[in-house]
N, C-alpha and C positions, 0 to 999 in steps of 0.2 A: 444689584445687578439684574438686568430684564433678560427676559426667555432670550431673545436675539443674542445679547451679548456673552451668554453662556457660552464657557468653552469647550469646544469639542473632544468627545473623552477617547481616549489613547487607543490605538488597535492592541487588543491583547492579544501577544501567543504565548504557539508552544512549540519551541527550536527540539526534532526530535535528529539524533545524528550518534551514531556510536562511537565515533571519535572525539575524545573530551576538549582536545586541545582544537580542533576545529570549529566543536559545538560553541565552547568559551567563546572562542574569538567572531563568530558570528553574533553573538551573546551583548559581544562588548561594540559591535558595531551598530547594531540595532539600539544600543542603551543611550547610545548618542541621537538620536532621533526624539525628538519631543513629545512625535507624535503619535509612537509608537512603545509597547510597554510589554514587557519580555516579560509572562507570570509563572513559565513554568519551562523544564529540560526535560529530554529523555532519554537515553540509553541503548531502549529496547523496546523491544514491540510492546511488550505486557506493561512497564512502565507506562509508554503512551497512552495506552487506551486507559488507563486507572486515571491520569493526568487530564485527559482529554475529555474524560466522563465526570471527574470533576470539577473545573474548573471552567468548560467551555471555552474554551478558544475562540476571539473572531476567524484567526486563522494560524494554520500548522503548517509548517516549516518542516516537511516529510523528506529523509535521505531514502535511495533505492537499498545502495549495499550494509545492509545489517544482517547481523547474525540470527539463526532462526528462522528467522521470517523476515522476508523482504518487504520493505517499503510499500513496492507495489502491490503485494499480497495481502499487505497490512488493511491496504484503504478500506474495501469496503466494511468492517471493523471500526476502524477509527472517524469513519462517516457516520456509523451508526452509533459508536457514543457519542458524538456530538455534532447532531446532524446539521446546526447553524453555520458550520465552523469552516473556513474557503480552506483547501489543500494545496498548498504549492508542494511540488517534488523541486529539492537545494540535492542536485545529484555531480556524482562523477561521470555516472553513463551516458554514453553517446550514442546507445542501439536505441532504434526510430521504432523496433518492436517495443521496447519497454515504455517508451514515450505515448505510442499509441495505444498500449494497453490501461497506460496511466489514465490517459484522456477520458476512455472508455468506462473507466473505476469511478470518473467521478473530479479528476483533479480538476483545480481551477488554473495551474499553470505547470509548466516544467521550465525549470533555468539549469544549468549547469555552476558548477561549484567556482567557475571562475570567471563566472558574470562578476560585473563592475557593482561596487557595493549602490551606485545610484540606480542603477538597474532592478536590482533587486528591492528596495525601496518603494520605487514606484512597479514593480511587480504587487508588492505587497495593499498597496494602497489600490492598486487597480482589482486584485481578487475580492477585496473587503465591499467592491461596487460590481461586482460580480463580474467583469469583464476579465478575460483571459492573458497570459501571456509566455509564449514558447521562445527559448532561445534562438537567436537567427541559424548559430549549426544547427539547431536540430527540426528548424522548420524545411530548412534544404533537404535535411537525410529524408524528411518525411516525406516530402514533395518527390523527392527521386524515386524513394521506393516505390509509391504508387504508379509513379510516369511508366516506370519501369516491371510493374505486373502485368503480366501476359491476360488478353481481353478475353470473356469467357465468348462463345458464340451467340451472339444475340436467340437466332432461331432455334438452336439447340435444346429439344425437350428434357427437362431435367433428370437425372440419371437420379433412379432408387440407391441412397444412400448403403452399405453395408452394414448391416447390423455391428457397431463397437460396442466394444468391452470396454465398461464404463472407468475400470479400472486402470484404464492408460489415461486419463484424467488427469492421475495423482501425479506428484513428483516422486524421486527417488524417497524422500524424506516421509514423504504421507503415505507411502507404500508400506517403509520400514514401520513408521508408529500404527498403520493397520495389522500390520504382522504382530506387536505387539497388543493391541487392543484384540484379536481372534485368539492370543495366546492366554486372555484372562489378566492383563495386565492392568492395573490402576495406573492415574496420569503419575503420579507421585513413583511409581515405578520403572512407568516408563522413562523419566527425567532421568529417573538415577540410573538406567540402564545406559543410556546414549548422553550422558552427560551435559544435559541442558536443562533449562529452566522449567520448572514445570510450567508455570504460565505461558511457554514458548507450544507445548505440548497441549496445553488448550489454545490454543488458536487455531494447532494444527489441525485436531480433532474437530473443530468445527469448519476449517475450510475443506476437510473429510466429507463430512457429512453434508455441508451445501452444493459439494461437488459431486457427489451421488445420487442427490437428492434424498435423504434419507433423513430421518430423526431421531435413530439410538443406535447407540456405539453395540448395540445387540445385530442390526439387523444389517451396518456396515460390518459386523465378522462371519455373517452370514453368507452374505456377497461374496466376501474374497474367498471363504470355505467352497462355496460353489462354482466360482471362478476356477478354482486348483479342481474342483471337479470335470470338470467341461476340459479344462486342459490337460491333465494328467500331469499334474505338476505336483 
């Protein structure tokens, strides 16, 4: 057989979704495709990134609603284990905020979970050649939102920003596990405190830390110690 008639090798993924019977059945539709080679699932955020760093992925098959850590929070993570690898978000959501934050992260497309199995297909085969592709609802949402944000004044000299408190950054969740990283706590502690994964607990600690800007879990307890100072809290 000559280089030309060589066949073209299969797009690998990685179907990540924490619903099994959903994930499966995505699983089993893609496995019908020839051209396409399902190498690996995920569960969970920490999963994925263990899966996605190694195994490389052409492309991942990203759900938004997971426990832990969401989808979208996940990306830049799962971009950086496997920086080759196209991102589709396979979501239920239909907020044009999550969509557009997705965009912004990095993804190669957003489809909604009840696109048409051909849809998604050539979603998939379109990301693998780096081209894009947004569900038609959710390019509408997108398109209105913006029609629809009020225009800033062109001449208007820019207004000196407010000094923030970096610490509105965080989410409720990245709050709680700083309260516990300022309290002396280990990740292994912390999981067992609030009942999740420890690997959920590093993700969280480092989207902590990129969100502060900071580089040890020493000098984000420091922050919030001084934060409660400044506040009287």
């Amino acid at each position: 057989m000559t280089a030309a008639q060589a066949p073209t090798p299969a797009i690998r993924l990685l179907v990540v979704d924490d619903h099994p019977l959903f994930r499966r059945g995505v699983i089993a539709l893609l496995a019908a495709q020839p051209q396409l080679q399902v190498v690996a699932e995920a569960g969970d955020a920490g999963e994925a990134l263990r899966q996605a760093a190694q195994l490389q992925p052409d492309v991942v098959l990203l759900d938004h609603h997971m426990p832990g850590v969401s989808g979208v929070d996940l990306l830049p993570d799962l971009r950086a284990a496997a920086p080759a690898a196209r991102v589709l978000v396979l979501t239920a959501s239909e907020d044009a905020g999550t969509l557009a934050l997705a965009l912004q992260r990095g993804a190669q497309g957003y489809l909604l979970k009840t696109a048409d199995s051909e849809v998604l297909v050539a979603a998939i085969e379109r990301a693998l050649r780096g081209q894009s592709t947004v569900s038609m609802e959710m390019t509408d949402k997108l398109v209105s939102v913006l029609q629809n944000r009020p225009l800033e004044p062109a001449a208007a000299p820019p207004a000196m920003p407010e000094p923030a408190d970096p610490l509105e950054q965080l989410s409720p969740r990245e709050l709680e596990i700083l309260r516990e990283i300022a309290a002396g706590a280990s990740n292994k502690e912390i999981a067992r405190s609030l009942a999740i994964a420890e690997t959920t607990v590093k993700i969280h600690v480092q989207h902590i830390l990129r969100k502060l800007g900071l580089s040890s879990r020493v000098q984000a307890a420091v922050l919030l110690t001084e934060g409660r100072g400044r506040t009287g809290a």
